[in-house]
C-alpha positions, 0 to 999 in steps of 0.5 A: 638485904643487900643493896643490889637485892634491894635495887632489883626488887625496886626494879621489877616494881617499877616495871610491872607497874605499868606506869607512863613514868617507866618509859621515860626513865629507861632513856637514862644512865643506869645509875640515874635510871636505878634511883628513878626506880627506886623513888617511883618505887616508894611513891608508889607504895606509900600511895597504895597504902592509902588507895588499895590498903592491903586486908586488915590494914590500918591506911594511918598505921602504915602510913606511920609505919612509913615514916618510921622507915623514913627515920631509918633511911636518914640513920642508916637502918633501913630494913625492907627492900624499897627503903634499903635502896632509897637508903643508898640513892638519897646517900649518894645524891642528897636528896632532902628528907623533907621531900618525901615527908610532904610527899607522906603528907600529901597522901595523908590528906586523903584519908581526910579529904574528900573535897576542896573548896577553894584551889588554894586547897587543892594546891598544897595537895598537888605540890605535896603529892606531885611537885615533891616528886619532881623536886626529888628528881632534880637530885637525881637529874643534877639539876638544882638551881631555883629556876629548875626547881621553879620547872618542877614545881610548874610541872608537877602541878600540871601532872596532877591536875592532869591526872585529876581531870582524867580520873573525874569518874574514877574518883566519883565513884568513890564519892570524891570530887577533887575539883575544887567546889568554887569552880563547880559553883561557877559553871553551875554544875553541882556536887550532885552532878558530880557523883551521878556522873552527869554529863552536859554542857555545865560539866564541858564548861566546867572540864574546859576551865580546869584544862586551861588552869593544866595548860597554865601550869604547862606554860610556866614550866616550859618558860622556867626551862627556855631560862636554863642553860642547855646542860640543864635542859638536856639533863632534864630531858626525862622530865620533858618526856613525861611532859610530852606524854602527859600534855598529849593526856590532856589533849586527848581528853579535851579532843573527846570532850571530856568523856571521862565517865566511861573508859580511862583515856590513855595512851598505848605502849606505842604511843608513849615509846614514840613520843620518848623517842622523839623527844630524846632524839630532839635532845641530843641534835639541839 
């Protein structure tokens, strides 16, 4: 398969995903907007290999199998259309094979785990699943000093605790609790609650704490960006995009009270345009 063929069915992936992560990526070049595409594409896939596993797949074998296409990228023998693509962009912009490795890694642990005890737990799960992701996309930003590197890791963290407190009921329903079960300890709301989907006053008290650990994480990547040079910032501007839409996420959430047992909480097509534009436009004029 030709890259070009490669790219478009990256491309179209991507699209029709519906993800909030495609909004932010049409305000970069083609070239940049194309590898975003393409990484979204193989993050994706890899993910659903696992949460929506085809009939009669084996979630480990083709996680393997994924791996195996991995070593095909780094030899130059990648077969199907997402690896041909990511063969191509990781060539032309160094991206470590060990990002997406632990990226593998991280959706791996789901198939094992379904509760983490402590954060530290919690932690290596959000870096691998999350973090990686960003770190990736500082290759494709251009954008790899230590302190940029500090913002994506903050800043993934914050987007997977964020997408974890959003889907509390979600994952119920499928008898996993992701926050960590020291916290539910401490707020007096046990596991049982959790998988009922109970709502009170423990579970707001227990949601509360987790925001505020999101907003930590928020924090520190904002304070890892004011530390770099303007040229940095703007080209981090996507990043900060996806910041924007994900902390309004979070606001939402903590506005309904943490009502997340019923209707996903999200924000229209509409909503997200305009806060990528608003934030772009503040990027050019600053």
């Amino acid at each position: 398969m030709k890259a070009v063929e490669a790219q478009a069915y990256c491309t179209a992936y991507t699209k029709h995903s519906g993800s909030n992560f495609y909004y932010s990526f049409l305000f970069l070049p083609k070239a940049k907007r194309e590898a975003m595409y393409t990484v979204y594409a193989f993050c994706k896939a890899v993910d659903s290999a696992v949460d929506e596993p085809a009939a009669g797949s084996d979630p480990k074998e083709e996680l393997k199998r994924w791996l195996n296409e991995l070593d095909a990228v780094y030899s130059g023998t990648p077969t199907t259309p997402i690896m041909v693509s990511l063969a191509h962009h990781v060539k032309t912009m160094g991206i470590p094979k060990a990002y997406f490795e632990e990226l593998i890694k991280g959706v791996e642990m789901d198939l094992f785990i379904n509760r983490y005890v402590t954060f530290d737990e919690l932690s290596l799960y959000c870096y691998r699943v999350a973090s990686v992701v960003g770190l990736i996309c500082l290759h494709i930003f251009g954008v790899t000093s230590a302190r940029a590197q500090d913002y994506a890791v903050a800043l993934g963290m914050a987007f997977q605790l964020t997408n974890i407190l959003r889907d509390v009921g979600a994952d119920a329903a499928e008898r996993r609790i992701y926050l960590p079960l020291e916290d539910l300890r401490k707020w007096n709301y046990p596991e049982k609650s959790m998988l009922n989907q109970s709502y009170s006053p423990e579970f707001c008290a227990l949601m509360e704490y987790e925001a505020s650990r999101a907003h930590h994480y928020y924090k520190r990547a904002d304070a890892a960006l004011k530390e770099l040079s303007p040229l940095e910032r703007r080209a981090l501007t996507v990043a900060e995009i996806m910041r924007g839409i994900y902390s309004r996420i979070l606001d939402h959430i903590e506005r309904s009270n943490y009502q997340v047992f019923g209707q996903r909480i999200s924000l229209t097509t509409r909503q997200r345009l305009i806060i990528a534009l608003r934030i772009w436009l503040r990027s050019r004029f600053t």
